[in-house]
C-alpha positions, 0 to 999 in steps of 0.5 A: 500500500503506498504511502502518500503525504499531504501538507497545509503551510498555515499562512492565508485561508484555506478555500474550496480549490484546497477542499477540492484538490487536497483535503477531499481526496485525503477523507475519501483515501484514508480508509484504504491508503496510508496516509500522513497529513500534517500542518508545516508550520514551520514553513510559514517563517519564511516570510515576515508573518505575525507570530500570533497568527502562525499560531491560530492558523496552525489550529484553524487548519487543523480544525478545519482537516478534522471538520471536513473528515480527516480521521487521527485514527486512520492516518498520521495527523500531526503539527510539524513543529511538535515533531523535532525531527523533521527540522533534525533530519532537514540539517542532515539532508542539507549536508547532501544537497548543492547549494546551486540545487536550492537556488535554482527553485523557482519558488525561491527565485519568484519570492526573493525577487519580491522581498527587500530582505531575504531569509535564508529559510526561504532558501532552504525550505525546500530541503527541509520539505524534503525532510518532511517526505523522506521522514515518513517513507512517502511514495507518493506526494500530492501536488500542485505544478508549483511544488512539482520541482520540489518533490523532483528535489526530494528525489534527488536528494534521497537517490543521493543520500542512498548512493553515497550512504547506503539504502536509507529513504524511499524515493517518492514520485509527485502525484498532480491532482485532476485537471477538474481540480484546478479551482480559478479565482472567481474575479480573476479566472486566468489566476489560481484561486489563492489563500492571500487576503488579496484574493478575498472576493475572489476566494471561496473560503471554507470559513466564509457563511453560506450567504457570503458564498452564494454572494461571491458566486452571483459576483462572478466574473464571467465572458462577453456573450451568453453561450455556456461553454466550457472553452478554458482558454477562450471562457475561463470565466464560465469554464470556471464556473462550471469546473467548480459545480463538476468538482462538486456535484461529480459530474463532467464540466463539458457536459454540465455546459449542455444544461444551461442556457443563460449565466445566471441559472449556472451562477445560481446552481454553482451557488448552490452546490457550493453551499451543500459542500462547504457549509457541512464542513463550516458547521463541524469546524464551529463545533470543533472550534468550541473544543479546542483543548479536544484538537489540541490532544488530537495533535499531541497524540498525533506527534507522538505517533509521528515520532515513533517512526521518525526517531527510527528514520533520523537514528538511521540517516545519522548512522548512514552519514557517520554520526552513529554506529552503522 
């Protein structure tokens, strides 16, 4: 049974191109695959942030991942602050990996040329990234084409490693979520729908109320003319509109075009669908939020379960590179 491993970086709001291309597939895998889904706190300090906000997003997703059906007891389901030895195996892995490696990551070239100071975390992330995946024996990792080059990263490490130290890490493979999930900003449908607070109006958060969701649906860009189609490249406006009710409801994209003939129906069936799927999740997330000392023992379990096999993965990384007997 292959391993595969999910991370949320608890910086913005989650919304429903998450729910759709990363949270939902976890729920509906957990009962037969081996799954470890983790909150990679420590990857928000590579940007300025407010500490306190680090601190109330890491349980607002955890939260929200319990709400929407992740289950502790079926999966590894952890902070990856509260887990030492991801940050531990990341400095042994930096001892296998160039510095041109870390460089030419694109993330790293976009970010930094966007910031007056740059950290050395946000360099260096990406190995430590790696150090999540390697950590628990991934096989496989969902991703998005953003974070493809840092999967590619882990596999070029862990092939390192093993060459020059012997047979440590399993060597995971990217795995890319469906086209179908490929959920667009709804007042800009050319650009990925984000977890920034600029994206607000055009994000349909998991948090926001079901007036507040059909509201940003109704407000929805779409294209000059009045046929339903779903032509990506010349109607993203109304191919997004329609890959979100297909994400929701199951059903083709193309083939929902042929159901209508007007906007305004689409937008209010995508309204609709919408609202039946997250509002489910909203509703357990503020019965959730109201026990929180609850989460937080989720979270502490969680860890220690984590722990038991990262020591052994560390323990046996450290004795490959020198630092134990073999």
């Amino acid at each position: 049974m292959p391993r595969r491993l999910t991370g949320f970086t608890p910086s913005g709001d989650l919304h429903l191109g998450n729910y759709i291309g990363a949270i939902a597939p976890i729920v509906s895998r957990q009962h037969t695959e081996d799954t470890v889904v983790f909150i990679s706190d420590l990857h928000a300090l590579t940007l300025e942030h407010d500490p306190a906000e680090v601190r109330r997003r890491t349980l607002e997703f955890a939260t929200l991942l319990l709400a929407a059906g992740a289950d502790p007891g079926r999966s590894l389901f952890l902070v990856q602050s509260h887990v030492p030895e991801h940050t531990e195996l990341h400095y042994l892995l930096e001892c296998a990996t160039g510095y041109g490696e870390a460089q030419r990551m694109i993330q790293f070239k976009e970010k930094a040329g966007r910031q007056h100071q740059v950290r050395m975390s946000l360099l260096t992330y990406p190995i430590l990234m790696a150090a999540d995946i390697l950590l628990y024996d991934a096989d496989e990792v969902p991703v998005g084409e953003d974070q493809s080059q840092h999967v590619e990263l882990a596999r070029d490490i862990a092939q390192r490693f093993n060459s020059r130290y012997g047979p440590t890490f399993t060597i995971p493979r990217a795995v890319n979520p469906p086209v179908a999930a490929r959920i667009m900003d709804l007042s800009s449908p050319d650009a990925k729908m984000s977890k920034s607070a600029s994206s607000a109006a055009g994000a349909l958060r998991l948090l926001d109320d079901p007036d507040t969701l059909r509201r940003k649906v109704m407000r929805a860009v779409t294209d000059t003319g009045s046929d339903v189609t779903y032509d990506p490249a010349r109607q993203p406006g109304v191919s997004n509109l329609l890959a979100i009710l297909a994400a929701c409801t199951g059903d083709r994209p193309d083939e929902l075009a042929g159901r209508f003939d007007r906007y305004g129906t689409l937008k209010k069936a995508v309204a609709d669908a919408v609202v039946d799927t997250l509002a489910p999740v909203r509703a357990r997330y503020l019965e959730l939020a109201d026990d929180q000392p609850h989460v937080q023992a989720l979270l502490r379990t969680g860890a220690e379960r984590a722990r038991a096999h990262a020591a052994a993965k560390v323990r046996k990384a450290k004795a490959a590179i020198g630092l134990l007997p073999a």
